[in-house]
C-alpha positions in Angstrom: 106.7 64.3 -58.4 109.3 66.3 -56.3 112.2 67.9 -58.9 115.9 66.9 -57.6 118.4 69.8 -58.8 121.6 68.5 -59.9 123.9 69.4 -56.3 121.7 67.7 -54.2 121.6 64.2 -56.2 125.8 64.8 -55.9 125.2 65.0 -52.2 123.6 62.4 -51.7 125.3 59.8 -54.3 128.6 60.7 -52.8 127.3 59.9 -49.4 125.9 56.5 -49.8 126.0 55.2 -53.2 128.7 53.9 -55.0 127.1 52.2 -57.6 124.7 55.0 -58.6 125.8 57.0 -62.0 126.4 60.8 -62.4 126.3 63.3 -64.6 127.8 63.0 -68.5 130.1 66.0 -68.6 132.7 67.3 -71.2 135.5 66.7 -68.5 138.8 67.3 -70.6 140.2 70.5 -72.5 139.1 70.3 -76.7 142.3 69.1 -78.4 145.1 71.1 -80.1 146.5 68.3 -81.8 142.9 66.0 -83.1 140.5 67.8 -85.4 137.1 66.8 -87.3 137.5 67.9 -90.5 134.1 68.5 -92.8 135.6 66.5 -96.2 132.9 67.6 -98.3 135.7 69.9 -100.1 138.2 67.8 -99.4 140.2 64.4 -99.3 142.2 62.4 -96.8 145.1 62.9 -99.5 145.0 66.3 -99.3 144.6 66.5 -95.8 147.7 63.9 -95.7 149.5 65.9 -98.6 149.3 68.9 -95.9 151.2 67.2 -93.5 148.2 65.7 -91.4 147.9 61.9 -90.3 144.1 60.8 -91.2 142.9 58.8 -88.3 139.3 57.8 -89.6 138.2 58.5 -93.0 134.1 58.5 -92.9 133.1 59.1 -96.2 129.6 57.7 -95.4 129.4 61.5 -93.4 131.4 63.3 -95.4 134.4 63.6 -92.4 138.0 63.1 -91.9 139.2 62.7 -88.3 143.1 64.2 -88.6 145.8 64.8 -86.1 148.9 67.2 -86.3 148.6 70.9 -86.1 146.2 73.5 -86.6 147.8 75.7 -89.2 147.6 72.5 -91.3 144.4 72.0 -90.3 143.5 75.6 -91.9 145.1 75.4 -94.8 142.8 73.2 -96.3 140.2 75.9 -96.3 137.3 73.9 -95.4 135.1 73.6 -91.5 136.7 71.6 -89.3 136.7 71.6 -85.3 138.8 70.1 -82.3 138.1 67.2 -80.9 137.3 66.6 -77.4 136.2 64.5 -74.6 132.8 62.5 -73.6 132.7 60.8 -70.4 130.8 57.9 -68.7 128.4 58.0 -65.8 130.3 56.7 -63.9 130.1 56.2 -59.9 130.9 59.3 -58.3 133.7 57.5 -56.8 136.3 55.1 -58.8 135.6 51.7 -56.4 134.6 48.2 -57.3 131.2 48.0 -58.1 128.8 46.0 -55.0 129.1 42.5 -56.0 126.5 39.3 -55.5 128.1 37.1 -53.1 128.3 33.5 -55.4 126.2 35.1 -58.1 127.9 33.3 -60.8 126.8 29.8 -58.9 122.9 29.9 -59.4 120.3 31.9 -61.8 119.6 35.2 -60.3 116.9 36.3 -62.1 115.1 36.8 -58.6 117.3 40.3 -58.9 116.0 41.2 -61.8 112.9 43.3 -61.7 114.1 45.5 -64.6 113.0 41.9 -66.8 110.5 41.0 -64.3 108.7 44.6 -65.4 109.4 44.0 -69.1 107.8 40.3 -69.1 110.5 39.1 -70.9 110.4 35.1 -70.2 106.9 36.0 -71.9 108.6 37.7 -74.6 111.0 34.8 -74.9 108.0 33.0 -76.0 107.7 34.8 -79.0 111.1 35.4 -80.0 115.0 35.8 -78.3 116.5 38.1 -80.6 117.8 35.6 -83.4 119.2 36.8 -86.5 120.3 40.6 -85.2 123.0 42.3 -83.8 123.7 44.8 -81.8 126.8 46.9 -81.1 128.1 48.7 -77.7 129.7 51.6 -77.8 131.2 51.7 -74.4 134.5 50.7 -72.7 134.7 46.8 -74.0 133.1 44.2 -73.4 134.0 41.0 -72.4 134.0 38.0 -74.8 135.3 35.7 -71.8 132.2 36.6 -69.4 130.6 33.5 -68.8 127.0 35.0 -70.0 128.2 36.9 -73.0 130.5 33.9 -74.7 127.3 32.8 -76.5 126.9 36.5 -77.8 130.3 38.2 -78.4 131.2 38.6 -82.1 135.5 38.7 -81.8 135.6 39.3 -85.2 133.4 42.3 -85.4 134.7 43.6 -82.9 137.0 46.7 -83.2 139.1 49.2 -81.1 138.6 52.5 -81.6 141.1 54.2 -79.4 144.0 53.1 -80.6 145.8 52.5 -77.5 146.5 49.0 -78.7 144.2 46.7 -76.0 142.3 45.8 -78.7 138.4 44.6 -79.1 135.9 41.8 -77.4 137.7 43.0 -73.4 136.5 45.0 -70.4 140.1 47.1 -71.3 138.3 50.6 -70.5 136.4 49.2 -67.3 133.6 46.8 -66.3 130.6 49.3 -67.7 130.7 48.4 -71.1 130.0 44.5 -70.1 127.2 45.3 -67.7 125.7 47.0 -70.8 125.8 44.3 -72.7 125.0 42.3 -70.3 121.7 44.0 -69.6 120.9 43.1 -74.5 121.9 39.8 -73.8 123.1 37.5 -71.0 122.7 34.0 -71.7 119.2 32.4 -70.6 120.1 28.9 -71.5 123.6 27.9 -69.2 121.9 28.0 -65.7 123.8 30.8 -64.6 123.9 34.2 -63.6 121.3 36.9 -65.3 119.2 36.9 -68.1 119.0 39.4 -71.2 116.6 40.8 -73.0 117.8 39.3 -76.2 119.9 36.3 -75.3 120.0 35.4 -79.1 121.1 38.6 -80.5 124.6 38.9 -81.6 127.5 41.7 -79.6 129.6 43.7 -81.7 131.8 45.7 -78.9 133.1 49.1 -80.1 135.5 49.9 -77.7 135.8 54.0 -77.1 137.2 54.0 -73.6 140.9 53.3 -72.8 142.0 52.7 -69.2 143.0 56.2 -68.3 140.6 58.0 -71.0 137.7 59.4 -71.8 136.6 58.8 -75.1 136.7 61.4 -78.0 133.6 62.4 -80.0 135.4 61.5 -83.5 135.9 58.0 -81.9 132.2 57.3 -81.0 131.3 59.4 -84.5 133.4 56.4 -86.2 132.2 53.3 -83.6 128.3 54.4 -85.0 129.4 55.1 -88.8 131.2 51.2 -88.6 128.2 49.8 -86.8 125.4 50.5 -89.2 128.3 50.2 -91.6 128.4 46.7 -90.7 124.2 46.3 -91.1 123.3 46.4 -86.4 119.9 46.7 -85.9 121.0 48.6 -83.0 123.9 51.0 -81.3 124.0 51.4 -77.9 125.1 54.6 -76.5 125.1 54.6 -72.7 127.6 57.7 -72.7 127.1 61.4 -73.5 128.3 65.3 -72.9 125.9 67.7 -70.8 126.1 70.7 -71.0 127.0 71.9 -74.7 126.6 75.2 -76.0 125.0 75.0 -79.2 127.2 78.0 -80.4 130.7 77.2 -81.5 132.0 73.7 -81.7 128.7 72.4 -80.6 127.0 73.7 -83.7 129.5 72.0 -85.5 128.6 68.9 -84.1 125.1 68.7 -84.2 125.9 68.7 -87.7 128.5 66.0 -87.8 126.5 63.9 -85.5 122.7 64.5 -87.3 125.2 63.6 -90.8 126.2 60.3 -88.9 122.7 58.9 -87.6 120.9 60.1 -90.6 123.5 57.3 -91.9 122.6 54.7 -89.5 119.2 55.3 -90.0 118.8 55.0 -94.0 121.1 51.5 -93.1 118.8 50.2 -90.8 120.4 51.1 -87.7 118.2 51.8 -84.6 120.5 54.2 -82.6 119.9 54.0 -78.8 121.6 56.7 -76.4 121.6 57.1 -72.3 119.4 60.7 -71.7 122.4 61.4 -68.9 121.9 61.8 -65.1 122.4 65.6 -64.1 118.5 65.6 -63.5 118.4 68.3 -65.9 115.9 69.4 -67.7 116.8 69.5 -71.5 113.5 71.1 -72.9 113.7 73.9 -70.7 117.8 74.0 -71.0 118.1 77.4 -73.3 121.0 77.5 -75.3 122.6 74.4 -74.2 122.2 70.7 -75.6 123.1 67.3 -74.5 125.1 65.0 -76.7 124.2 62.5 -78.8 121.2 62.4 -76.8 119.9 65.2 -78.5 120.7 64.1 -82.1 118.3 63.5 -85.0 117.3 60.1 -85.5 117.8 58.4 -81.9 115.9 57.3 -79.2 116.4 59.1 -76.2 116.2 56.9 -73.0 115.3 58.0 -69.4 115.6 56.2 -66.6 113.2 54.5 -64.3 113.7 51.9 -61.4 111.4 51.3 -58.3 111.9 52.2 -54.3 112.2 48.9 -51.8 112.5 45.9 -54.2 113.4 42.7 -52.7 112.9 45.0 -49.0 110.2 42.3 -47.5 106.8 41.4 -47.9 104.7 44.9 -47.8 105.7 45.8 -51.2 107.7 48.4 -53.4 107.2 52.3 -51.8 107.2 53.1 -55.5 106.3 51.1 -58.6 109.7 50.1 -61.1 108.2 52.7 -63.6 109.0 55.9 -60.9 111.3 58.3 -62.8 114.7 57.6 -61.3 115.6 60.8 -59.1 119.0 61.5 -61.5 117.3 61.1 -65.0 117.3 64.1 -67.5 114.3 64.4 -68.7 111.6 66.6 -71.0 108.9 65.7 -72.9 110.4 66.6 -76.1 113.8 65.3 -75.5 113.6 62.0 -74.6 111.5 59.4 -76.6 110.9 56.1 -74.2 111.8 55.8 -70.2 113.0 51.9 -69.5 114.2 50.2 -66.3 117.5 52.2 -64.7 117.8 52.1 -61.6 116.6 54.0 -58.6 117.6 54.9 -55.0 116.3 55.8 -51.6 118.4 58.3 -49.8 117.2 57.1 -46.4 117.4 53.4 -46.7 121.5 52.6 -47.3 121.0 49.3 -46.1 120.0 47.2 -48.9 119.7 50.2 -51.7 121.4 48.1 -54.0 118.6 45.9 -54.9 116.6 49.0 -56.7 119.4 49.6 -58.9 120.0 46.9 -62.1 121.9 43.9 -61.8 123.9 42.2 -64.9 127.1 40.8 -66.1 130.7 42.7 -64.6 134.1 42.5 -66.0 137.1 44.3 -63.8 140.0 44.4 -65.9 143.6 43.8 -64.1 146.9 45.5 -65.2 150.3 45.0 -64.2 152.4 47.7 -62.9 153.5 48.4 -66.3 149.6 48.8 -67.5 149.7 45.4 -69.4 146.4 43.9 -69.4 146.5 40.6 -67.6 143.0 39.1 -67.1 139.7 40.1 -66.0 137.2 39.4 -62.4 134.1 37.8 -64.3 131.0 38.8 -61.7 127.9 40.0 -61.7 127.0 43.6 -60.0 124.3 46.2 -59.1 124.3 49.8 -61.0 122.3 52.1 -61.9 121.8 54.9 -64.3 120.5 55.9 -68.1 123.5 53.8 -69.1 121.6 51.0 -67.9 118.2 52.1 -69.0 119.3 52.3 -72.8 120.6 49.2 -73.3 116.9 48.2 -72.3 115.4 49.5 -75.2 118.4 48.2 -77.5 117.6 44.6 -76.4 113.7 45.3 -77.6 115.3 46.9 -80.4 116.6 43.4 -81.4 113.4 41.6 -80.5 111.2 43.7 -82.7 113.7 43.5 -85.7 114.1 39.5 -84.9 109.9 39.2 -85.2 109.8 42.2 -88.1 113.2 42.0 -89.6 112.0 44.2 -92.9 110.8 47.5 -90.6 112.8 49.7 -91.3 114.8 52.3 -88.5 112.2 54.6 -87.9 109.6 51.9 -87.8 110.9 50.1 -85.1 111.5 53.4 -83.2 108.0 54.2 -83.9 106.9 50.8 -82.5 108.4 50.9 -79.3 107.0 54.3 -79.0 103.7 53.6 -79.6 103.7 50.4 -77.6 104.8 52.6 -74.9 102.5 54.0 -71.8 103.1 57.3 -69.5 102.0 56.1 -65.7 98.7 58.3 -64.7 100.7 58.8 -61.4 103.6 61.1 -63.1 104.5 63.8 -65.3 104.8 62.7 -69.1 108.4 65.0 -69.1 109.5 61.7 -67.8 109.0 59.6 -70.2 108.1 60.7 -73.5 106.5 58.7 -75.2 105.9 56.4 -71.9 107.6 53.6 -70.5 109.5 50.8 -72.5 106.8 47.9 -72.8 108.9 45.2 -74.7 106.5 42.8 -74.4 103.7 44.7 -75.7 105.9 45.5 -78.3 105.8 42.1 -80.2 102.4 41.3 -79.6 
């Protein structure tokens, strides 16, 4: 298997490959005016009586998010840290994502070999995902998509930002809907794509505003509030590589390991992108990718195949080949599942290796009012597609098994999970996602 060093998957994204995802990198300054603050010695009346606004108060982790200033901050004597920054992978470039020309107009499972390699209609058999739920953690997504208004639980839903869009929209961009889209677009309205749990239930934990990149204590909160609420999963298709493990990043390993110990002891199967810098986290020294890295999750790398839907002589590589932008490491990641892949010499056509679901583009006015959305369908590719993979099973397993508890499940889809004789194991982990074998 041929190694693909960071720069030269940048080369050749930016060259041909709009929808293909790149690396999760701390992207903006830590902030002088938001801290985590450890509240084991402490209150959010304190912390208010010091002249601090208390923007999440997680006593489930023992943490107060706070804003105002530093000195304050101090003198409450206790650990604290600034918040800062986690990005998406993204598409090198900000453009519209390559669309399916009158996708919405007929089933297009045909596109979908990521469900074609899971034997999911087989899985349907068994069971759809009934009786769970499952929350994204992304940039919104949208209630008014044609294949997520079965899904979408409005109520649940909440905004974590604060920058007043609300919940149950595509406000921070049309990723967050393609994740969902990929746990569970509708299999029953003759439409469009097809999840792996239609049946499952949405909760969207919006962390991404328009303009912003979403702030650890905001996704820290989004994964306290969706085990608080009882999901059987939490998807986290976002991330920060590279963190040192010295300074701030030692104070949030702890935070985070506090926070899905949490989940897990709730029930709450937490499911996070691997990121796409191609890096090799095992080997990594002192640095550490976040959340991926946390106690408690899965890990997911990607996979995808070379020449699907090319012709008649068949894929140039299987949909299990490690995708060529995957982190990986044998002890860092726990299953691979369907990502997305990409040949550099075939631009014509690349699209139909990478994974196609459910798109909303949010509109805003010239005054950055939010006035509707573009409901499509569209091709991308990255760990942020591979994860919400494994949180669909997630909510199959738990729909057939509902009284396994976190660790069980986790253990089950590792297990049930098979490393390809034809590549390294530091791709995979455990192996490749086998939903179907999951249930039998």
């Amino acid at each position: 298997m041929p190694r693909y060093n960071r720069r030269s998957f940048l080369e050749l994204s930016g060259a041909a490959l709009g929808g293909i995802a790149v690396g999760t990198t701390v992207t903006v300054a830590a902030s002088s005016e938001r801290f985590l603050v450890d509240s084991t010695e402490t209150s959010a009346s304190e912390a208010e009586a010091a002249g601090l606004d208390v923007v999440h108060d997680l006593p489930e982790i023992d943490l107060l998010v706070v804003e105002g200033a530093e000195s304050d901050v101090e003198s409450l004597g206790v650990g604290y840290a600034a918040d800062s920054a986690y990005s998406l992978d993204l598409p090198l470039e900000q453009k519209s994502p390559v669309t399916a020309e009158d996708a919405s107009d007929e089933p297009d499972y045909s596109y979908q070999w990521d469900k074609q390699a899971q034997n999911i209609p087989d899985a349907h058999e068994i069971t759809r995902g009934e009786g769970t739920r499952v929350a994204v953690i992304d940039t919104g997504v949208a209630a008014g998509h044609p294949d997520l208004q079965h899904a979408v639980d409005v109520d649940r839903s909440r905004d974590f930002t604060g920058d007043g869009y609300g919940a149950a929209g595509p406000y921070g961009g049309y990723h967050g809907t393609h994740v969902a889209g990929i746990v569970a677009a509708d299999d029953g309205n003759d439409a469009g794509t097809v999840g792996s749990a239609p049946g499952t239930e949405i909760v969207d934990c919006r962390v991404f505003s328009p303009t912003e990149n979403a702030s650890f204590a905001d996704i820290v909160a989004a994964l306290v509030y969706s085990a608080r609420i009882g999901c059987d999963a939490a998807n986290l298709s976002l991330g920060a590589y590279p963190v040192s493990r010295k300074a701030n990043g030692s104070f949030y390993g702890k935070v985070l390991n506090r926070t899905t110990s949490y989940a897990k002891n709730q029930g709450t199967v937490v499911v996070v992108a691997a990121g796409n810098d191609a890096a090799d986290l095992q080997h990594d020294g002192s640095l550490v990718s976040l959340p991926a890295e946390a106690a408690n999750v899965l890990s997911v790398s990607a996979t995808g195949p070379i020449g699907f839907n090319r012709g008649d002589d068949g894929l140039d590589s299987p949909t299990y080949t490690p995708a060529k932008y995957t982190n990986y490491g044998t002890n860092a990641i726990d299953v691979a599942a369907p990502g997305g892949n990409f040949d550099p010499d075939f631009p014509a056509g690349y699209y139909y290796d990478l994974v196609f679901n459910t798109v909303a583009e949010p509109q805003f006015d010239a005054d950055g009012d939010y006035t509707g959305a573009n409901y499509t369908y569209s091709w991308l590719a990255g760990t942020s597609m591979a994860a919400p993979q494994v949180a669909g099973a997630v909510a199959l397993v738990r729909s057939q098994n509902p009284d396994l508890g976190a660790n069980e499940v986790r253990e089950r889809l590792r297990t049930t999970a098979d490393v390809p004789e034809e590549f390294d194991k530091t791709y995979y982990g455990a192996g490749e996602l086998n939903t179907y074998e999951a249930l039998k």
